[in-house]
mmCIF file of the N, C-alpha and C atoms, coordinates in Angstrom:
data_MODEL
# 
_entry.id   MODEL 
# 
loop_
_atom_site.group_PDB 
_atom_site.id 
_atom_site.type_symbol 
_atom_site.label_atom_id 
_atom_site.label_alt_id 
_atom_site.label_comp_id 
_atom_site.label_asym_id 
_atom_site.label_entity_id 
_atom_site.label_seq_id 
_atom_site.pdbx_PDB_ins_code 
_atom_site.Cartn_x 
_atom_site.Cartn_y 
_atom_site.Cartn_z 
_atom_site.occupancy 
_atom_site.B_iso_or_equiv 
_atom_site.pdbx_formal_charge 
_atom_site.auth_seq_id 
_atom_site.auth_comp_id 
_atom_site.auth_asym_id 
_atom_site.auth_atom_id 
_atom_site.pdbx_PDB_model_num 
ATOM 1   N N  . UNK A 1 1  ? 115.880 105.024 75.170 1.00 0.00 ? 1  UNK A N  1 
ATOM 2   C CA . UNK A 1 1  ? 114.752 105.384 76.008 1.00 0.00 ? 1  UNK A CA 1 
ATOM 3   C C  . UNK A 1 1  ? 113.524 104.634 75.510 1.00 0.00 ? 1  UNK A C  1 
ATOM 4   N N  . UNK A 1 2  ? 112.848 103.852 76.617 1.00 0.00 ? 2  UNK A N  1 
ATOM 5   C CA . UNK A 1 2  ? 111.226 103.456 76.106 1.00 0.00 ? 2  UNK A CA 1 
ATOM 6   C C  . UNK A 1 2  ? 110.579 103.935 76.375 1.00 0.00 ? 2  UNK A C  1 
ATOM 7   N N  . UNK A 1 3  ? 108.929 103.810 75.919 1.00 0.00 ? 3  UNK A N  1 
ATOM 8   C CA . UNK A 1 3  ? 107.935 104.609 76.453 1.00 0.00 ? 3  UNK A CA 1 
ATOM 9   C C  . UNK A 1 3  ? 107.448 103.346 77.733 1.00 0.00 ? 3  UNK A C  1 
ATOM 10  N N  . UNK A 1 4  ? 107.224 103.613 78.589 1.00 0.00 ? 4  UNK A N  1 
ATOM 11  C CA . UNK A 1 4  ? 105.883 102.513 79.357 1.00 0.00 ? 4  UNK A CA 1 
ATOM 12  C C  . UNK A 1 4  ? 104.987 103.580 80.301 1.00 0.00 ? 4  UNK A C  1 
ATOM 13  N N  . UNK A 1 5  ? 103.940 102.011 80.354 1.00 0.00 ? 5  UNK A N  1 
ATOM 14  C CA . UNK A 1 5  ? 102.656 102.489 81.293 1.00 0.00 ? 5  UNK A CA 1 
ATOM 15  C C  . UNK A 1 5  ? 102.381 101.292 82.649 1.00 0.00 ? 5  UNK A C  1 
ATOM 16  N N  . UNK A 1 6  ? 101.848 102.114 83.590 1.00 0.00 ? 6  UNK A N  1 
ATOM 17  C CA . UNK A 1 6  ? 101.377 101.920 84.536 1.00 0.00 ? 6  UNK A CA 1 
ATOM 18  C C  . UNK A 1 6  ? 100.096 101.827 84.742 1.00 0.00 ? 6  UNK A C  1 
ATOM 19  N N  . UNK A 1 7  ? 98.525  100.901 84.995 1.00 0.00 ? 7  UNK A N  1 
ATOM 20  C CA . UNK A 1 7  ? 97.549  101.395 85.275 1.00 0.00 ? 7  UNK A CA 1 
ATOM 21  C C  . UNK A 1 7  ? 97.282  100.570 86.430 1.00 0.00 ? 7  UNK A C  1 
ATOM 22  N N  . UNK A 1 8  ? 96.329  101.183 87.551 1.00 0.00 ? 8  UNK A N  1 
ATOM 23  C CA . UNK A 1 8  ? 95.540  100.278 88.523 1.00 0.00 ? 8  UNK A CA 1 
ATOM 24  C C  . UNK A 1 8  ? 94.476  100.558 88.022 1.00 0.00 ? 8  UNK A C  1 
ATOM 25  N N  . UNK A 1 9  ? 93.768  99.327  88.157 1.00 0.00 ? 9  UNK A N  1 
ATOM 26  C CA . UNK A 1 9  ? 92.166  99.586  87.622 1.00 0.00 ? 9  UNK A CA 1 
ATOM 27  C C  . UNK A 1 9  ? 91.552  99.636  89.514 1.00 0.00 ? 9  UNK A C  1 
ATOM 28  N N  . UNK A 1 10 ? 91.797  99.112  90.333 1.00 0.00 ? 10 UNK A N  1 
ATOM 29  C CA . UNK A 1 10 ? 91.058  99.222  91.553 1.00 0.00 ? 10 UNK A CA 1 
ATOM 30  C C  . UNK A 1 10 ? 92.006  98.359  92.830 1.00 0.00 ? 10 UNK A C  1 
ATOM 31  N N  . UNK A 1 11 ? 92.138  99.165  93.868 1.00 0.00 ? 11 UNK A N  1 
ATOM 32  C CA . UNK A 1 11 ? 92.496  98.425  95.051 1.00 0.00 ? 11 UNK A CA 1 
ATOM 33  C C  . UNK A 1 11 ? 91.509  98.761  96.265 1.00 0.00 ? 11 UNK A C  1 
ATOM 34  N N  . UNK A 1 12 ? 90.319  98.310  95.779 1.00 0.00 ? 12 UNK A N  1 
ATOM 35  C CA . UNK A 1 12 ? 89.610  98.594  97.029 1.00 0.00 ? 12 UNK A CA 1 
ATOM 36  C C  . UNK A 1 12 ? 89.514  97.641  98.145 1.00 0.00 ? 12 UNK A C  1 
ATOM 37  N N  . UNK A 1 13 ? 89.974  96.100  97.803 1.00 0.00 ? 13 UNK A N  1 
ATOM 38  C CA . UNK A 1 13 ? 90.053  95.053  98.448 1.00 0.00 ? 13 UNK A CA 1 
ATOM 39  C C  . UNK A 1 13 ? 91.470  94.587  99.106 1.00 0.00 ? 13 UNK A C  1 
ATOM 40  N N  . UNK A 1 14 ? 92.456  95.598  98.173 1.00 0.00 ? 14 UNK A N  1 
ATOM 41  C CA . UNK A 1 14 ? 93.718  95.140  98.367 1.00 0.00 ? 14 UNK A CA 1 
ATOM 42  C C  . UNK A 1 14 ? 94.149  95.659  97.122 1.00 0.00 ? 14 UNK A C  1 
ATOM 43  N N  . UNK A 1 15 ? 96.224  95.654  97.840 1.00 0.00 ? 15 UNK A N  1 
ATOM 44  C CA . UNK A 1 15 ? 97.000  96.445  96.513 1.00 0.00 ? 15 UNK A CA 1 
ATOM 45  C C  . UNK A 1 15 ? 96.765  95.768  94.913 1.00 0.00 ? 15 UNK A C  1 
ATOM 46  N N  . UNK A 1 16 ? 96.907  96.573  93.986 1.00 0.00 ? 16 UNK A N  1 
ATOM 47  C CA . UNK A 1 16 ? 96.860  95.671  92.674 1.00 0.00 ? 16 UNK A CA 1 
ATOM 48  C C  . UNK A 1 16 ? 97.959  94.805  92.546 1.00 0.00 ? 16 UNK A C  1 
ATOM 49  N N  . UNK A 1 17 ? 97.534  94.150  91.510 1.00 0.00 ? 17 UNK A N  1 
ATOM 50  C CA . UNK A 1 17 ? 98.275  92.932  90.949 1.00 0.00 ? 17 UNK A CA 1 
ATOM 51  C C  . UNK A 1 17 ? 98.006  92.938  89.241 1.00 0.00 ? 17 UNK A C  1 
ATOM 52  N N  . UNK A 1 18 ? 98.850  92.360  88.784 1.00 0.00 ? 18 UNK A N  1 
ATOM 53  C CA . UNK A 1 18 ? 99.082  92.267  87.391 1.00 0.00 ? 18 UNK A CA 1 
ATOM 54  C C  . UNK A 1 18 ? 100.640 92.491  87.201 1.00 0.00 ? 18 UNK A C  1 
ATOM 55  N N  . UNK A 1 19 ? 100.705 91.836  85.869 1.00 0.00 ? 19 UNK A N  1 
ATOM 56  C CA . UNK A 1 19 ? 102.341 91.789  85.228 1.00 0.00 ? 19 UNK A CA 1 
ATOM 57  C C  . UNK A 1 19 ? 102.424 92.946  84.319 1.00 0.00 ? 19 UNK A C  1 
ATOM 58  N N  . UNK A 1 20 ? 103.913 92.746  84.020 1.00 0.00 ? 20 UNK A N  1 
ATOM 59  C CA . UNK A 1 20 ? 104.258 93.759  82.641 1.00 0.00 ? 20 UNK A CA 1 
ATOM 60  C C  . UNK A 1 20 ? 104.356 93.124  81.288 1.00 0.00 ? 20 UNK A C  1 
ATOM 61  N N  . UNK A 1 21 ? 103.922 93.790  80.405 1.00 0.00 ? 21 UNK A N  1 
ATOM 62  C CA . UNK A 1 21 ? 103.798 93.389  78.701 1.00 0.00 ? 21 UNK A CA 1 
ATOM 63  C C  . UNK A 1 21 ? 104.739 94.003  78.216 1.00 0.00 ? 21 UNK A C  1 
ATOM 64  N N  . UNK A 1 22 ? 105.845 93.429  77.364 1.00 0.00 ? 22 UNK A N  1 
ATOM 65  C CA . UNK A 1 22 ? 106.994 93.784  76.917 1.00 0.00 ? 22 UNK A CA 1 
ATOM 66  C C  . UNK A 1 22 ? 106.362 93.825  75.438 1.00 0.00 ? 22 UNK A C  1 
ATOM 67  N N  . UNK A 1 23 ? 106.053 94.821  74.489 1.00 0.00 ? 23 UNK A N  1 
ATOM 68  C CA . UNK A 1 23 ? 105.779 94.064  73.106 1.00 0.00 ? 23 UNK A CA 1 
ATOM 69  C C  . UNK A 1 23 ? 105.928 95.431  72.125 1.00 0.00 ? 23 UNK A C  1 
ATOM 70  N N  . UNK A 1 24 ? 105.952 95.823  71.098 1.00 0.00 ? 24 UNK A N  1 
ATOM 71  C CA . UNK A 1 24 ? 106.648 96.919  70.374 1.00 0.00 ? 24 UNK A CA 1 
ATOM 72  C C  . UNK A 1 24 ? 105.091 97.802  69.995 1.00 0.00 ? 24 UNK A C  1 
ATOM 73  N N  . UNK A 1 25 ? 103.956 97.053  70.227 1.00 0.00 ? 25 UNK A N  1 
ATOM 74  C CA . UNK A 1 25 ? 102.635 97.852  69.769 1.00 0.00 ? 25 UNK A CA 1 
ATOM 75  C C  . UNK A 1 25 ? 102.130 97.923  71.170 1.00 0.00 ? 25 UNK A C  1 
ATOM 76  N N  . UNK A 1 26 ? 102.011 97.802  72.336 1.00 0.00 ? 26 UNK A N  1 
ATOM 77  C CA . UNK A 1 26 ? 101.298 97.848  73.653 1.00 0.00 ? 26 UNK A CA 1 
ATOM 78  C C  . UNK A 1 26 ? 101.208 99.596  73.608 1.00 0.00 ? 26 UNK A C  1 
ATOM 79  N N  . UNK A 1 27 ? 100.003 99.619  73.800 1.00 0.00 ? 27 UNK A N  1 
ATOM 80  C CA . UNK A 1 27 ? 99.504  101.300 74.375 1.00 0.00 ? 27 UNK A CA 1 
ATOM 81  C C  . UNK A 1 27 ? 98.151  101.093 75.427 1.00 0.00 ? 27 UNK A C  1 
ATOM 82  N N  . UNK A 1 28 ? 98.638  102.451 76.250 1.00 0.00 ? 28 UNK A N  1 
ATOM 83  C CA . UNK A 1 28 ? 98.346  102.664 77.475 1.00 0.00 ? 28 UNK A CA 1 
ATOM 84  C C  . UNK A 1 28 ? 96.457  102.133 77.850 1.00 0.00 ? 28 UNK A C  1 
ATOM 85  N N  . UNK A 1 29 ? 95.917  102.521 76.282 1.00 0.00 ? 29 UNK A N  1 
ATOM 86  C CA . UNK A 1 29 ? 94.784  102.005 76.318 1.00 0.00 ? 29 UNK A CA 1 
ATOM 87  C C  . UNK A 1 29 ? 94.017  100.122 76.335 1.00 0.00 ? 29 UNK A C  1 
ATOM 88  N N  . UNK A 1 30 ? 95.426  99.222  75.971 1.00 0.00 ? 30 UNK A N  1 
ATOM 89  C CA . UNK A 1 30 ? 95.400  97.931  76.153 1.00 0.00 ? 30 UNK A CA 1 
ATOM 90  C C  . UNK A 1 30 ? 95.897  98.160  77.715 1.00 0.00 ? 30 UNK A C  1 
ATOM 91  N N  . UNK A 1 31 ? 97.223  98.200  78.332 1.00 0.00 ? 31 UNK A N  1 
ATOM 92  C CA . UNK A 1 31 ? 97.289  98.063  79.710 1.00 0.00 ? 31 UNK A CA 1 
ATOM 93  C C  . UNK A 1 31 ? 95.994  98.599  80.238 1.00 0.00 ? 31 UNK A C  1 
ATOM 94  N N  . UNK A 1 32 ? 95.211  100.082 80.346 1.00 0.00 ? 32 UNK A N  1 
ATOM 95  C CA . UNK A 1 32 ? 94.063  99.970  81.022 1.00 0.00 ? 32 UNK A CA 1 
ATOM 96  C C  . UNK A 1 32 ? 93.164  98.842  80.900 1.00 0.00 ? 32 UNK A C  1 
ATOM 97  N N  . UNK A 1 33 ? 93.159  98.089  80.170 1.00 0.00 ? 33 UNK A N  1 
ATOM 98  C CA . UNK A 1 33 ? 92.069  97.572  79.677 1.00 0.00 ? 33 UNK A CA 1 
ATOM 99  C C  . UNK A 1 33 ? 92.705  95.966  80.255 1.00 0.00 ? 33 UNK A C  1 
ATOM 100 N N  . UNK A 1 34 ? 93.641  95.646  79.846 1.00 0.00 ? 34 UNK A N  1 
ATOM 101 C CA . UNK A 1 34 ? 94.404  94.550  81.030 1.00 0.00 ? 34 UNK A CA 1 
ATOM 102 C C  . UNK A 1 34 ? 94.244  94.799  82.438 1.00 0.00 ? 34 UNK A C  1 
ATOM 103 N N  . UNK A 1 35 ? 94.236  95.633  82.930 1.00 0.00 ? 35 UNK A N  1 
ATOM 104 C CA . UNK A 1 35 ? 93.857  96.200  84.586 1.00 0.00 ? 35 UNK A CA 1 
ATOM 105 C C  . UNK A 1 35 ? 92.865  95.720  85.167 1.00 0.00 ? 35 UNK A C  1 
ATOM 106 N N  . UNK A 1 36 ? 91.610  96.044  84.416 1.00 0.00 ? 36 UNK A N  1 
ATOM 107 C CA . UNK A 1 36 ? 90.245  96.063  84.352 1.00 0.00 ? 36 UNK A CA 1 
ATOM 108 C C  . UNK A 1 36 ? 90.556  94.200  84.377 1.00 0.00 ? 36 UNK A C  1 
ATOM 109 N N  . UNK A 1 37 ? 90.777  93.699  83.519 1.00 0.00 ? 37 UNK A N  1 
ATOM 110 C CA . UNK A 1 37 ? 90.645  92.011  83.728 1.00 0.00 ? 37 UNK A CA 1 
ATOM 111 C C  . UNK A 1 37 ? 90.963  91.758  84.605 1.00 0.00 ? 37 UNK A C  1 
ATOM 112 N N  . UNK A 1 38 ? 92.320  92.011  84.913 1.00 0.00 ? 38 UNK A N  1 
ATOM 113 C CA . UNK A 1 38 ? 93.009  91.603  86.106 1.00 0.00 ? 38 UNK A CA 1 
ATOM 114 C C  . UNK A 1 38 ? 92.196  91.631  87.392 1.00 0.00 ? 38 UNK A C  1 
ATOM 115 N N  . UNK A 1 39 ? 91.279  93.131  87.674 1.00 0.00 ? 39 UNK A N  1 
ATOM 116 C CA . UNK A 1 39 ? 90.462  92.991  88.422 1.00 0.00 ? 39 UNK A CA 1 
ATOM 117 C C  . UNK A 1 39 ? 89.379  91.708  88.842 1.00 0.00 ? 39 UNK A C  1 
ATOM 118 N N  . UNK A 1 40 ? 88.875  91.770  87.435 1.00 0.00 ? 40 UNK A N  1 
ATOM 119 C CA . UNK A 1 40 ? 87.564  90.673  87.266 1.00 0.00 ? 40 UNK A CA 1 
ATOM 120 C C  . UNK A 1 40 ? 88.452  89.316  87.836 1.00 0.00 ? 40 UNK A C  1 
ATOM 121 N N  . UNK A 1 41 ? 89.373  89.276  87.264 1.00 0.00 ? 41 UNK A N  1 
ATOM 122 C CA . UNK A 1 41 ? 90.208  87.451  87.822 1.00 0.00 ? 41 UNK A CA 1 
ATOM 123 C C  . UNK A 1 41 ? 90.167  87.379  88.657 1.00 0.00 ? 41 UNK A C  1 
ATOM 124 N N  . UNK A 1 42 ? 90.580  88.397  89.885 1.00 0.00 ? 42 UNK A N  1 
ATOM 125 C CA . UNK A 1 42 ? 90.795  88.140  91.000 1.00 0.00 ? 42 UNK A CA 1 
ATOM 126 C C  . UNK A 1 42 ? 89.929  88.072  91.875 1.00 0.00 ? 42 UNK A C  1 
ATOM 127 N N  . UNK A 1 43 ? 88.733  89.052  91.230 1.00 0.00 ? 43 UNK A N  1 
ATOM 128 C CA . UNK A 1 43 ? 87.192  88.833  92.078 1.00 0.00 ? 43 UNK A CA 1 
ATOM 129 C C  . UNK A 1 43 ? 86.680  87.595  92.009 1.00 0.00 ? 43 UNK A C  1 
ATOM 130 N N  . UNK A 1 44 ? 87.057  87.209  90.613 1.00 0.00 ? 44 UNK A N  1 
ATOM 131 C CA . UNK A 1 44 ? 85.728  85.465  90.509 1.00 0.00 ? 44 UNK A CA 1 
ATOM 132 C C  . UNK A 1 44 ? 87.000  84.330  91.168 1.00 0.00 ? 44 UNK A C  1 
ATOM 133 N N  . UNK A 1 45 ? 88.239  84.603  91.428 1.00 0.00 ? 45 UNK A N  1 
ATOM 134 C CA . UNK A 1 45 ? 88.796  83.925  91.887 1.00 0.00 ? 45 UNK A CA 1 
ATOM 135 C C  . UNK A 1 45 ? 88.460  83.789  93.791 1.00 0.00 ? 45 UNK A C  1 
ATOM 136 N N  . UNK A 1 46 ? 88.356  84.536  93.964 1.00 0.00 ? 46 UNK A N  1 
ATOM 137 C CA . UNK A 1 46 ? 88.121  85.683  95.499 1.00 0.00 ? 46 UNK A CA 1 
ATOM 138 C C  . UNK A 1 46 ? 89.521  85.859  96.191 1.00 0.00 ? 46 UNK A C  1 
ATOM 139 N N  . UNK A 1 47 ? 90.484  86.524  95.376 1.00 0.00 ? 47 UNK A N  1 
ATOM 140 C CA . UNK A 1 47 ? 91.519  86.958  95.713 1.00 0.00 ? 47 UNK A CA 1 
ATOM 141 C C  . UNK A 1 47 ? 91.744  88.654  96.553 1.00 0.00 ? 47 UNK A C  1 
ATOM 142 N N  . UNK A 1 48 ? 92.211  88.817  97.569 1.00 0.00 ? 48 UNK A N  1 
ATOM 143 C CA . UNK A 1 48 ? 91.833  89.714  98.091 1.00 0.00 ? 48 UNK A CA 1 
ATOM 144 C C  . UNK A 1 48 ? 92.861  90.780  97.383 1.00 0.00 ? 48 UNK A C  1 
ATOM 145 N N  . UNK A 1 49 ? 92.997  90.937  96.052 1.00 0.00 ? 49 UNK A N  1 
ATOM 146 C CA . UNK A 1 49 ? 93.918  92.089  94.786 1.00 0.00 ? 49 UNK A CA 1 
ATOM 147 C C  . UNK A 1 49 ? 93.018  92.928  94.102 1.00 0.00 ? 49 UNK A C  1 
ATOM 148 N N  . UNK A 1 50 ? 92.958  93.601  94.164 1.00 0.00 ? 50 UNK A N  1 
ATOM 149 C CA . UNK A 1 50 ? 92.802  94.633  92.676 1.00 0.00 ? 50 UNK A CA 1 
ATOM 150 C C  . UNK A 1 50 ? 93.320  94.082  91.733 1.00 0.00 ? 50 UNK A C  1 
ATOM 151 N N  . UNK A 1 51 ? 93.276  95.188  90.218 1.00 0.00 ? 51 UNK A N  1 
ATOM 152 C CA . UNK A 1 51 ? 93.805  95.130  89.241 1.00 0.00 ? 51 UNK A CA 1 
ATOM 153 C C  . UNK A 1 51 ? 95.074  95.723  88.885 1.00 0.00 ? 51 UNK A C  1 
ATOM 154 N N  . UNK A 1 52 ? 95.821  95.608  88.181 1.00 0.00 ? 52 UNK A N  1 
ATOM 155 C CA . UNK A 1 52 ? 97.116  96.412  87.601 1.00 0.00 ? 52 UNK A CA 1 
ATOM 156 C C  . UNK A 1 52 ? 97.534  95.951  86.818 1.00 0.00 ? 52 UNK A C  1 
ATOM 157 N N  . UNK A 1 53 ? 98.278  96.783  85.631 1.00 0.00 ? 53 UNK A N  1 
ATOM 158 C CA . UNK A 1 53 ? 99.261  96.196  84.462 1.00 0.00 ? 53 UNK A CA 1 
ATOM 159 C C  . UNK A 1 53 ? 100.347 97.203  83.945 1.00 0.00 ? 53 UNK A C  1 
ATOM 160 N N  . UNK A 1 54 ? 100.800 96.709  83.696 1.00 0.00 ? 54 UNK A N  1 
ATOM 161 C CA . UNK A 1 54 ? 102.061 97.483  83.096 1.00 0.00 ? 54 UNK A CA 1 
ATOM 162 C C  . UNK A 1 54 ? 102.649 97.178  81.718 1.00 0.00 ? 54 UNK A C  1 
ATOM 163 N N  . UNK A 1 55 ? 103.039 97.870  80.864 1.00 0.00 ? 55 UNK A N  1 
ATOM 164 C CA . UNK A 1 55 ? 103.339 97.659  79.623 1.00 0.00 ? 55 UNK A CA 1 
ATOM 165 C C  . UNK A 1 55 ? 104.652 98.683  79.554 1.00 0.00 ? 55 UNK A C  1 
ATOM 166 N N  . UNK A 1 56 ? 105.361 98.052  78.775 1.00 0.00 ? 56 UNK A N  1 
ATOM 167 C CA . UNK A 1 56 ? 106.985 98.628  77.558 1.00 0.00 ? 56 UNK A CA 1 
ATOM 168 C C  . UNK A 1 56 ? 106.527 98.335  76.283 1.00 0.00 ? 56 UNK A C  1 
ATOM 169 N N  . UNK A 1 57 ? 106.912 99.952  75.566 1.00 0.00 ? 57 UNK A N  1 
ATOM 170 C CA . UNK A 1 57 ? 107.161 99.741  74.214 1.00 0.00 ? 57 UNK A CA 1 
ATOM 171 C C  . UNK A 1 57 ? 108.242 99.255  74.006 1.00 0.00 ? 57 UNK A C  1 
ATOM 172 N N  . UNK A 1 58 ? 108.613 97.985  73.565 1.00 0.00 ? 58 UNK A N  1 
ATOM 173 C CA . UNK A 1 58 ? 109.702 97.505  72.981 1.00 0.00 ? 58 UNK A CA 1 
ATOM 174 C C  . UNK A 1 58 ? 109.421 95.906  72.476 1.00 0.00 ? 58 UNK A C  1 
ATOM 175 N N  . UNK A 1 59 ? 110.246 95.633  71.444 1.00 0.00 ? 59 UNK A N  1 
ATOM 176 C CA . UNK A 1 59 ? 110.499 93.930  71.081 1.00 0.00 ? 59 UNK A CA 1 
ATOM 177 C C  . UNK A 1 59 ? 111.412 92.931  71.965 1.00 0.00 ? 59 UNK A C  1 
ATOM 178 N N  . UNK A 1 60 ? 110.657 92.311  73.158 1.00 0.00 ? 60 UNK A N  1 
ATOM 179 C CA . UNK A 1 60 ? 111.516 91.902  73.868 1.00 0.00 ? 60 UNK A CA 1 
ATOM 180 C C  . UNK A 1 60 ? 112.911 90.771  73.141 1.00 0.00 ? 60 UNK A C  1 
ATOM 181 N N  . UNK A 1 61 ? 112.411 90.605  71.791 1.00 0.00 ? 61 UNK A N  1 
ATOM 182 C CA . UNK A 1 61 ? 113.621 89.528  71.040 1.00 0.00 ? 61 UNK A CA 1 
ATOM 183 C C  . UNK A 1 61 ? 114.725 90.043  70.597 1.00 0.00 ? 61 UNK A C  1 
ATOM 184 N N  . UNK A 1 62 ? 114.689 91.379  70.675 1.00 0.00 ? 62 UNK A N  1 
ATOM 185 C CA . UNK A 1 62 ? 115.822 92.268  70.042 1.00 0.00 ? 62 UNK A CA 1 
ATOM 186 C C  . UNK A 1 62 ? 116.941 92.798  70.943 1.00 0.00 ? 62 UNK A C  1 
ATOM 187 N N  . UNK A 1 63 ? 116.632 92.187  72.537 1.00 0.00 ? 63 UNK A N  1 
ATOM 188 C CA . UNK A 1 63 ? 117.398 92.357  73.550 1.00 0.00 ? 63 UNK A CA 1 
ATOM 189 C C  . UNK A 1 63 ? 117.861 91.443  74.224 1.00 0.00 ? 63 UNK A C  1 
ATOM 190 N N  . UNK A 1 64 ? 119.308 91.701  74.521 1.00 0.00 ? 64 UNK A N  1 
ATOM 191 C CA . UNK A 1 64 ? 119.689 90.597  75.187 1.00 0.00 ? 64 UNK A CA 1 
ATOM 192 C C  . UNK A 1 64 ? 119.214 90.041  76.701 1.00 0.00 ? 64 UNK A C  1 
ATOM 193 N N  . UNK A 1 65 ? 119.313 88.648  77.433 1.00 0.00 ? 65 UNK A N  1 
ATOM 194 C CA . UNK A 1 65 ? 119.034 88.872  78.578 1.00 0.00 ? 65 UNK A CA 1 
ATOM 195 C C  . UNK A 1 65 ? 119.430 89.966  79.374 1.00 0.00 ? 65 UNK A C  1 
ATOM 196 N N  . UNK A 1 66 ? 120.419 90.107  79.516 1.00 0.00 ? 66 UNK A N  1 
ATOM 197 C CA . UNK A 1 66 ? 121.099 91.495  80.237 1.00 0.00 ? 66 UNK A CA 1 
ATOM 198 C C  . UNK A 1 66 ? 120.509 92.452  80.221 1.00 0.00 ? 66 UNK A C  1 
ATOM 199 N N  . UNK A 1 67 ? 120.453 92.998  79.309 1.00 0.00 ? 67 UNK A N  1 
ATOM 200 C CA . UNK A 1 67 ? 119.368 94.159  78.766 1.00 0.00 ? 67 UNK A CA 1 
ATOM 201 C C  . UNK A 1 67 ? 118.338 94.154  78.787 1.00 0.00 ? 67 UNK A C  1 
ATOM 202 N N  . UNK A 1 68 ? 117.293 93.005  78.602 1.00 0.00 ? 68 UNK A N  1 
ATOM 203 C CA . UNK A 1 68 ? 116.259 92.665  79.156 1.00 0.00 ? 68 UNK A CA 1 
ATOM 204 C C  . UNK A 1 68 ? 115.808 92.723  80.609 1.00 0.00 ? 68 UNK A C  1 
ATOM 205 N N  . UNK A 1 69 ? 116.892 92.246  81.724 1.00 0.00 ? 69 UNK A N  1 
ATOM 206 C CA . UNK A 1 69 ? 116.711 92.211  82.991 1.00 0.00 ? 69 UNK A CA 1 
ATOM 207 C C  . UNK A 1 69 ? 117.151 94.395  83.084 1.00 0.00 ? 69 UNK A C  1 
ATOM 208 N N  . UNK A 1 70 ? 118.120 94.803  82.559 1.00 0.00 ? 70 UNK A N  1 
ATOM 209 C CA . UNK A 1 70 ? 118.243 95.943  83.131 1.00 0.00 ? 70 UNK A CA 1 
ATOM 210 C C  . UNK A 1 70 ? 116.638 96.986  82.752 1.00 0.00 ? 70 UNK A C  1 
ATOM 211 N N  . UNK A 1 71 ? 116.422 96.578  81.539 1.00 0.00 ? 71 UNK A N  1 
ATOM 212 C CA . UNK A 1 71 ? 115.599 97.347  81.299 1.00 0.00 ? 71 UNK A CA 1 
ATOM 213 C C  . UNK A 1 71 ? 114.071 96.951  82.172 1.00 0.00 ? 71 UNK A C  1 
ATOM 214 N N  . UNK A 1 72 ? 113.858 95.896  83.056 1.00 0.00 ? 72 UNK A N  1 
ATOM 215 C CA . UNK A 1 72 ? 112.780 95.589  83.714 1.00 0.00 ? 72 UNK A CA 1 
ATOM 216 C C  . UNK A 1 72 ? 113.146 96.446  84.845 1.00 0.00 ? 72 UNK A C  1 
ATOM 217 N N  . UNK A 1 73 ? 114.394 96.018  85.523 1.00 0.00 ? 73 UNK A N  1 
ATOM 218 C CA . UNK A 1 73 ? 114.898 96.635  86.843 1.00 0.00 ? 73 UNK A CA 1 
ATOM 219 C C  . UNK A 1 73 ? 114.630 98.407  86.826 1.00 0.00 ? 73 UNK A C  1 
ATOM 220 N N  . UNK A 1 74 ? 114.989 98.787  85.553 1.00 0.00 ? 74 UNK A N  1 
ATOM 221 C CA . UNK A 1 74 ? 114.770 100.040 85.208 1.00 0.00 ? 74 UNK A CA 1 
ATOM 222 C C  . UNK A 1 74 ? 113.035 100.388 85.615 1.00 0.00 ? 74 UNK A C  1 
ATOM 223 N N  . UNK A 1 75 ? 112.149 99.885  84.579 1.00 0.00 ? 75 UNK A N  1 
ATOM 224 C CA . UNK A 1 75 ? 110.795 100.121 84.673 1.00 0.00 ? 75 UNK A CA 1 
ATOM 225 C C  . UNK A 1 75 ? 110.239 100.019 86.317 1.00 0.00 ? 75 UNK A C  1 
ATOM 226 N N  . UNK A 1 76 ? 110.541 99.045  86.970 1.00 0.00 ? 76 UNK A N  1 
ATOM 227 C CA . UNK A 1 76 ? 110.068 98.814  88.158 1.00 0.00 ? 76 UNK A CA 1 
ATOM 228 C C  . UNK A 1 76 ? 110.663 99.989  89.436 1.00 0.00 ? 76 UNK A C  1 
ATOM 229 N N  . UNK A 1 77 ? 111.468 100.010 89.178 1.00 0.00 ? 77 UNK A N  1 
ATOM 230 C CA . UNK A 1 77 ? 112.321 101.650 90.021 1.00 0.00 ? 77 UNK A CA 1 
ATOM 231 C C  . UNK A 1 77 ? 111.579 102.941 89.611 1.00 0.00 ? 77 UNK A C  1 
ATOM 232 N N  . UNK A 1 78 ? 110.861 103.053 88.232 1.00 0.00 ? 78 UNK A N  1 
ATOM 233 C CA . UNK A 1 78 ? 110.521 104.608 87.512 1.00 0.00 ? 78 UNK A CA 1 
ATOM 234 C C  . UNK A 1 78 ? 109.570 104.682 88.455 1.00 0.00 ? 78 UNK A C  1 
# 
């Protein structure tokens, strides 16, 4: 079992956007805080997105591809 997080920082322009951080120290208070950028990028870019990010506690090197892909497929379904 991993822990992960989900944050939108804002979709007032449009749904969020942002990736997931696979890394064994990520907490919920870095993904918020990745959100929040994500926002700013897309404004000075003039992308019509919000912000979002997502993070897994885990070492993505300690898994195989397989396991790697199940455990994304996993996160994205929760």
């Amino acid at each position: 079992v991993f822990k992960g997080y989900r944050a939108q920082h804002n979709n007032a322009i449009g749904p969020a956007k942002g990736g997931v951080r696979f890394h064994p120290q990520v907490t919920l208070e870095e993904v918020k805080a990745l959100s929040m950028w994500m926002t700013f990028k897309c404004g000075v870019l003039g992308l019509p997105y919000g912000g979002g990010k997502g993070g897994v506690v885990v070492d993505p090197t300690t898994l195989s591809r397989g396991e790697l892909e199940r455990l994304s497929r996993a996160y994205i379904g929760a």
